[in-house]
C-alpha positions, 0 to 999 in steps of 0.5 A: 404636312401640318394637319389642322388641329380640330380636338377641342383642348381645355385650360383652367386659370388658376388666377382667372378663375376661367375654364376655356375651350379652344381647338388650336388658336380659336377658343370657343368659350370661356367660362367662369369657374371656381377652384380651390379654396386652398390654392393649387397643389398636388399631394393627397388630402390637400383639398388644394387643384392640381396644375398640369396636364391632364386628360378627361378619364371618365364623363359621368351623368349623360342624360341626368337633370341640371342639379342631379346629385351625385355620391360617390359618382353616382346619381343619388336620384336627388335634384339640388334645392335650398330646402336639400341644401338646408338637410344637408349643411357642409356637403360638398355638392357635385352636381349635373355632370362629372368630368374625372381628370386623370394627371398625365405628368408621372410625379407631379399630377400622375401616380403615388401621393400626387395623383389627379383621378385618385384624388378625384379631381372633376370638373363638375356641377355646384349649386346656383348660389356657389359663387364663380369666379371665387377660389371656394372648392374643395380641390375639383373646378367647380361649374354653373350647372348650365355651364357644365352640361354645354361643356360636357357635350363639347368634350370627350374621354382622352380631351386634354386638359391644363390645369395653371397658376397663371390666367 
């Protein structure tokens, strides 16, 4: 007996530069993102979005105000403005929400110097102005903020996540 697939699934296009949620066939959504300044790969400390499967490990800041900064994965009790923007040149913004990927695929996005949640890989909130659509990131898949917490609301920890060079 095939049961109906009714757990929302998420695919990122490296090449699209979009993020849909889908449960089976239907996709529900497609959102613009922005990945990597450097392209896809894997290995530590190369600022660059893991492809693969991965799953949704940890979902960070229920509840907080659309800009909400975070450190660390912690709420800094700020709420982004240019003016915090001009204190602070060169941060990397994680702002809104935290979506914490977690590689699934042992020695490609999973363990060692390639894996996902130990480069804190997210999918997360950017600044208004951060262009979508635009490989700018540091390694994670950036959101508008709006975006971010309607997608966070539709997802759980354990929601599978694919992560491809092509759209």
């Amino acid at each position: 007996m095939n049961e109906a697939v009714t757990e929302p699934r998420l695919f990122v296009g490296l090449a699209s530069q979009h993020l849909t949620l889908a449960i089976g066939a239907n996709v529900l959504r497609v959102y613009p993102v922005s990945t990597a300044r450097r392209g896809a790969g894997e290995r530590y400390g190369s600022e660059q979005t893991p492809r693969g499967d991965h799953v949704i490990r940890a979902k960070i800041g229920s509840g907080a105000p659309a800009g909400a900064v975070f450190v660390g994965r912690r709420p800094t009790g700020e709420v982004w403005s240019p003016d915090l923007a001009l204190r602070f040149p060169g941060r990397d913004w994680i702002l809104t929400r935290i979506l914490w990927l977690s590689g699934v695929e042992p020695g490609r996005n999973r363990l060692g110097s390639v894996d996902s949640m130990q480069r804190y890989i997210y999918i997360h909130g950017t600044p208004d102005p951060e262009p979508m659509g635009v490989p700018a990131s540091h390694g994670c898949i950036r959101m508008r903020n709006e975006d971010v917490i309607e997608l966070f609301d539709r997802v759980s920890v354990g929601t599978r996540v694919t992560i491809e060079e092509a759209s």
